[in-house]
C-alpha positions as CSV (number, residue, x, y, z in Angstrom):
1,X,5.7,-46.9,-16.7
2,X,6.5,-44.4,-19.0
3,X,6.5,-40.6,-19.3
4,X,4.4,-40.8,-22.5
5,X,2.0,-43.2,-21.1
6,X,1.2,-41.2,-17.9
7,X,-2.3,-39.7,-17.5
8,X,-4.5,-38.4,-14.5
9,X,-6.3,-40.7,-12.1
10,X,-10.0,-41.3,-14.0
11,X,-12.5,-38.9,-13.0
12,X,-10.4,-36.1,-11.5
13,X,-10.5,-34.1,-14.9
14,X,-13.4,-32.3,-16.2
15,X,-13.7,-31.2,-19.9
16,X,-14.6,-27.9,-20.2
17,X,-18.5,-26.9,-21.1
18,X,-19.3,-26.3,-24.4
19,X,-21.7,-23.6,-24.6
20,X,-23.5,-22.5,-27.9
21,X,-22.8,-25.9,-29.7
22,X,-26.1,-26.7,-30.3
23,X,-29.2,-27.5,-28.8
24,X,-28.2,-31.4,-28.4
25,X,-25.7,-30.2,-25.9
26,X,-28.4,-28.9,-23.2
27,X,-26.2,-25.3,-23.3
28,X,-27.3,-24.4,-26.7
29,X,-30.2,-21.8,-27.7
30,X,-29.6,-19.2,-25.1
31,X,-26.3,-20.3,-24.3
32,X,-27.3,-20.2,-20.8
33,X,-27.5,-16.5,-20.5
34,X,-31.8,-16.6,-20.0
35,X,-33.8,-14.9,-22.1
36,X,-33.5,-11.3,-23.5
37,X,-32.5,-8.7,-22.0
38,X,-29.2,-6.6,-21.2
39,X,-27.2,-9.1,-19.8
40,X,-27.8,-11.7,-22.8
41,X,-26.1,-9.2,-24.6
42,X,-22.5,-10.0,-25.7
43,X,-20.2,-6.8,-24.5
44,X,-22.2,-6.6,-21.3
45,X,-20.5,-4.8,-17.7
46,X,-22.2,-3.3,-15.5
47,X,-20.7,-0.2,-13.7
48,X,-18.7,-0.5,-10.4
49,X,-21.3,1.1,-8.4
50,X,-23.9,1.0,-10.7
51,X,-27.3,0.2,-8.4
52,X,-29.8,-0.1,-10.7
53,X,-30.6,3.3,-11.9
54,X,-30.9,4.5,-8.1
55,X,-28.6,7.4,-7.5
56,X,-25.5,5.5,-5.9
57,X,-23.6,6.0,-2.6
58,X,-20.9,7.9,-3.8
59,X,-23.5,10.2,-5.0
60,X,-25.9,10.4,-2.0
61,X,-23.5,11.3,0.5
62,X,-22.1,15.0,0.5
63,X,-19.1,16.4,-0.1
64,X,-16.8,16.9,2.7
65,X,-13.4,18.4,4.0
66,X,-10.0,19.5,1.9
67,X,-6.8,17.1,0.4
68,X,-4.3,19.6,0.1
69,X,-2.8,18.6,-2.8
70,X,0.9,20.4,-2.1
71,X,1.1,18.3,1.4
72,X,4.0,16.6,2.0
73,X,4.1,14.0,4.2
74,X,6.6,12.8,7.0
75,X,7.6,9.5,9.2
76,X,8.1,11.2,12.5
77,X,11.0,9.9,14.5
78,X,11.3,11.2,18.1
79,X,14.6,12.1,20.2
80,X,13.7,9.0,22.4
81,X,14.3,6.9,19.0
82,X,17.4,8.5,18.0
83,X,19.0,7.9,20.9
84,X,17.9,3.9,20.9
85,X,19.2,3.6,17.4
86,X,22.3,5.3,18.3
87,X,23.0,3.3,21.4
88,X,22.0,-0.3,19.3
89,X,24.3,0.4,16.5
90,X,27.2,2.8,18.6
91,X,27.0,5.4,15.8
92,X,27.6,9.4,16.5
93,X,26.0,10.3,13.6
94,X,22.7,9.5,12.0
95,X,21.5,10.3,8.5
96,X,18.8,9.2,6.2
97,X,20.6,6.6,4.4
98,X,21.5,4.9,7.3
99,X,18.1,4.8,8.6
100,X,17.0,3.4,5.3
101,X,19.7,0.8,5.1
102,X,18.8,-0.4,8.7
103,X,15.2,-0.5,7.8
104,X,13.9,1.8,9.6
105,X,12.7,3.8,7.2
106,X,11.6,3.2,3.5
107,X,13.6,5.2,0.3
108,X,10.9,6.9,-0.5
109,X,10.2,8.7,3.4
110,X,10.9,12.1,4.3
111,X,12.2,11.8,8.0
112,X,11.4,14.9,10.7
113,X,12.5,14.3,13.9
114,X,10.1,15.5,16.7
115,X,11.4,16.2,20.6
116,X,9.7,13.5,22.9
117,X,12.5,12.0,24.8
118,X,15.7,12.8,25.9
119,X,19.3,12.7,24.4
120,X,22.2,11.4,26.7
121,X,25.5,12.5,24.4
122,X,26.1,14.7,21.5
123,X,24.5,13.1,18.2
124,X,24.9,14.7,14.2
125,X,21.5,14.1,12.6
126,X,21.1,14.7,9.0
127,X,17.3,14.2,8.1
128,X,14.3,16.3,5.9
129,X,13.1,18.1,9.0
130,X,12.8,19.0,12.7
131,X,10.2,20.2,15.3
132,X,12.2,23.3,17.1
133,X,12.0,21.8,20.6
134,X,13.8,18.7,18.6
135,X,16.6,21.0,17.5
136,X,16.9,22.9,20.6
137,X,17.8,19.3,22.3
138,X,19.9,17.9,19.6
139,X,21.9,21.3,19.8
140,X,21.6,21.4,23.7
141,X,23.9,18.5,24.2
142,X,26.2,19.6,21.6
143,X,25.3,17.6,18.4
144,X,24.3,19.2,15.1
145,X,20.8,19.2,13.4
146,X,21.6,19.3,9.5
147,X,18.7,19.3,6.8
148,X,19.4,16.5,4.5
């Protein structure tokens, strides 16, 4: 055996159909497209969404509610957190970057803290944002609640 004499086991290839080649082929004439029509057509899509000429879903249903397009969003971490990651990694002080390189939260997150749970020491958090009752209990046990 030989690498130039290797080929696939016979019958597990399929030649690919030949379409307009001819009406000998059986896929010549109409190519196998029917007869007529839009979709015969060469360049034919329909629409996403497109039902036919009936108004469509999107269109039926009304408009609803506001995005606020100036909204910026937050991963909430809570006090109870805080104090879990600072007990599992012995750290006084917790910032974004070292939640990000711990994965616990992604580069592209704004962090707030909120204030369910309860500290038991003094802890400096740098971070985007804080609920007050948050910063009252950072600052209650002595720690420091910088903005980031």
């Amino acid at each position: 055996m030989e690498l130039h004499t290797l080929k696939p086991a016979k019958g597990s290839t399929k030649s690919k159909t030949r379409i307009a080649r001819g009406q000998g082929s059986g896929k010549g004439g109409t190519s196998t497209r029917g007869h007529k029509g839009q979709k015969s057509r060469s360049g034919y899509s329909r629409k996403r969404n497109f039902e036919g000429g009936q108004m469509p879903l999107q269109m039926r249903l009304p408009k609803r509610g506001f995005k606020n397009p100036n909204r910026v969003p937050y991963v909430a971490i809570n006090i109870a957190r805080l104090q879990e990651i600072a007990e599992k990694y012995n750290v006084s002080t917790i910032d974004v970057d070292f939640l990000i390189s711990n994965g616990i939260v992604s580069k592209t997150d704004r962090v707030k803290v909120l204030g369910d749970g309860e500290l038991t020491g003094a802890l400096t958090v740098n971070v985007h944002a804080y609920s007050g009752a948050a910063k009252e209990a950072i600052e209650g046990k002595g720690g420091k609640a910088n903005v980031a």
